[in-house]
Structure formats: C-alpha cells, structure tokens
N, C-alpha and C positions, 0 to 999 in steps of 0.2 A: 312729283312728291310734294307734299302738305307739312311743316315743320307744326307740329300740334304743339299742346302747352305742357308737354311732357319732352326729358330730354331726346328723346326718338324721334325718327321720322317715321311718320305715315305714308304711304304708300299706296294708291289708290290703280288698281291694273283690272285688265279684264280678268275673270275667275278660272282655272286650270281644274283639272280631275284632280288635285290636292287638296284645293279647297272643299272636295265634296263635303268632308267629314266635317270640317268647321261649320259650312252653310246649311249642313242639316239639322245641326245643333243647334243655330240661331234660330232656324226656321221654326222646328219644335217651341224654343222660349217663347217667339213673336206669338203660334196656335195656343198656346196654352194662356199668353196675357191678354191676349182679344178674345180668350174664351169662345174659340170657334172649333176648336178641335182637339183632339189630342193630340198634334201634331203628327202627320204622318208621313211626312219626307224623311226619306235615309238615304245613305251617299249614293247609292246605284242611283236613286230616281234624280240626284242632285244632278250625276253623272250625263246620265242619259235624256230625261228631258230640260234641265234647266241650261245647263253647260251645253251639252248636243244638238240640245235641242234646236226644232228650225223655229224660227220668227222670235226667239227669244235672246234678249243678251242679259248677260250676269257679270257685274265687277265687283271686287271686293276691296275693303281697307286692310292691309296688313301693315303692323308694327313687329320689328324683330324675326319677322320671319313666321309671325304667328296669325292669323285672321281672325278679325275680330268686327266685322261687319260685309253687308251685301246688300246690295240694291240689283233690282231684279226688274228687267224693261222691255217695253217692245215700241215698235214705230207704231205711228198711229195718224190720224189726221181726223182734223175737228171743222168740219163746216160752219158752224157757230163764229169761227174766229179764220175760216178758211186760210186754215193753216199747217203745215206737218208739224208733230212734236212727239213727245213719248208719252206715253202710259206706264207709269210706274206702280209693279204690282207689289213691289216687296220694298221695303228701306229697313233694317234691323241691324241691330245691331247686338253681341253677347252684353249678357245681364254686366258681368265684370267689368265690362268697358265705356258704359254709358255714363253721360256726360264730359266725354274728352272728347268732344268735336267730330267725332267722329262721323255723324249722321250729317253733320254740315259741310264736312270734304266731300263725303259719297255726293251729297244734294251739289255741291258746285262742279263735280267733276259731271253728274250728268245732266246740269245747264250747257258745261263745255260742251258737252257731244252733242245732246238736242242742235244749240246753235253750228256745229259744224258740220249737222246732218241736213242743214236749211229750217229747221224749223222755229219755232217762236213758243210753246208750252211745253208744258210738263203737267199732264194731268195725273191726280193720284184720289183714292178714298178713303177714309179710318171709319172704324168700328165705333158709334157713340161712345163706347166704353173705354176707349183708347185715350183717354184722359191725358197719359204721358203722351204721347205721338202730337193730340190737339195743340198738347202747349207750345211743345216743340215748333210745328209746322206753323206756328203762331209768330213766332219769330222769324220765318222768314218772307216775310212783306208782302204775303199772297193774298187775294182775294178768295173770302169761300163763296163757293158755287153751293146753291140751296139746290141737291139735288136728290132722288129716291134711287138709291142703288136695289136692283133686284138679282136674280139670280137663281138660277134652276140647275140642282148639282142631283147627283145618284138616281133616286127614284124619279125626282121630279123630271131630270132633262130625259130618261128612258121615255116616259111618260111622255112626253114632247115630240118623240121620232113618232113618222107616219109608218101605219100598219107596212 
C-alpha cells in the first residue's frame, strides 16, 4: 500500500474480473487522448484478454475500494542492454484522478516487480501528442531512447500473413 497525499490509501494489487469495468473506462480516456482510437476495450475484452490473458499481466491502483488506474505489462528482454525487463503497454490513469500520484505508485510498484522478476528496465512508448504522459515520464529520471516505433494492425498485419 502507497499512503498518497490524500487522506486514503492507495492500494496497488494485481487487477481482478472487477476491475474489468474500471479498466475499460480508462482504457477508452487513454484511446481517445492519444487520438488513436475510439477506444474499443469493454470489460469482456478486459476480462478475457487482458486479466486472462496469457503473457500479459495487469495491476491496478485502487482507493476506497474504487480503481482509479492500470498499468498493463509483459516480460520482455532487451539485447541492447542484455537484460530481462517489462514492456509496458498501458499506464493510465481516470481523467478524475490525475495528478494524485497515482501513475508514480503504478510506475514504482512495476520497478518493484521488474527487479524481483531479475530484470534491470522497463521499456515503454508515447504518442508524439501525448504531451501530458511526456511531462510526466519526464519526471522520472529516464533516459529517451530516439526510437521509430512501427506497427502493422487490421489490414496492414492481414496484408503481412503469407498466402
């Protein structure tokens, strides 16, 4: 538990078929503010591939019993720095709840698990547009990596399989 600068504690656990409905909500804010989607996660898909899913882990911050963020991870390893560490796909948090520390408990609880997993990074990427996330991520004492994220989703990965 994380005592935030409100009178509650925060509460940072791996995420449960409860939190579907919370994490699909946030999900949606995150697709709509990086202007990538119209968000299209609902609790089944939260359910079933995020929470169920294999190779993927999901925790969440809750106060009071209510969730109010998730960070969304997989093991990964980095020959550059031949190292194991995570790939974090997700950090968000609800619109209401930003700026209570919140992103910076999820961020130290999954430094804790990286290092008790063996590993040494936490790789992640923002949207140019992602202005709020830049600043944020800016604050915690990372080096950026000048790198060209790509990516082939619907037609394009179809397009990709061999006849």
């Amino acid at each position: 538990m994380v005592e935030d600068t409100l009178t509650s504690t925060l509460t940072i656990r791996d995420a449960e078929d409860r939190d579907a409905e919370a994490i699909a909500v946030i999900s949606r804010q995150l697709a709509v503010r990086i202007e990538c989607a119209p968000g299209l996660m609902t609790p089944d898909l939260v359910k079933h591939e995020l929470i169920r899913g294999r190779g993927l882990s999901v925790m969440v911050a809750e106060r009071d019993g209510t969730t109010l963020g998730y960070c969304l991870y997989t093991v990964a390893y980095e020959t550059a720095f031949a190292a194991r560490g995570f790939y974090m796909t997700d950090l968000a948090v609800d619109e209401s709840a930003r700026g209570q520390g919140i992103g910076k408990a999820l961020m130290h609880e999954l430094a804790r698990r990286v290092k008790a997993d063996g590993g040494r990074y936490i790789w992640w990427v923002t949207t140019e547009n992602n202005t709020q996330a830049q600043a944020f991520y800016d604050t915690l004492n990372g080096g950026m990596a000048r790198v060209q994220a790509r990516v082939v989703v619907n037609e394009s990965f179809e397009a990709l399989l061999p006849d």
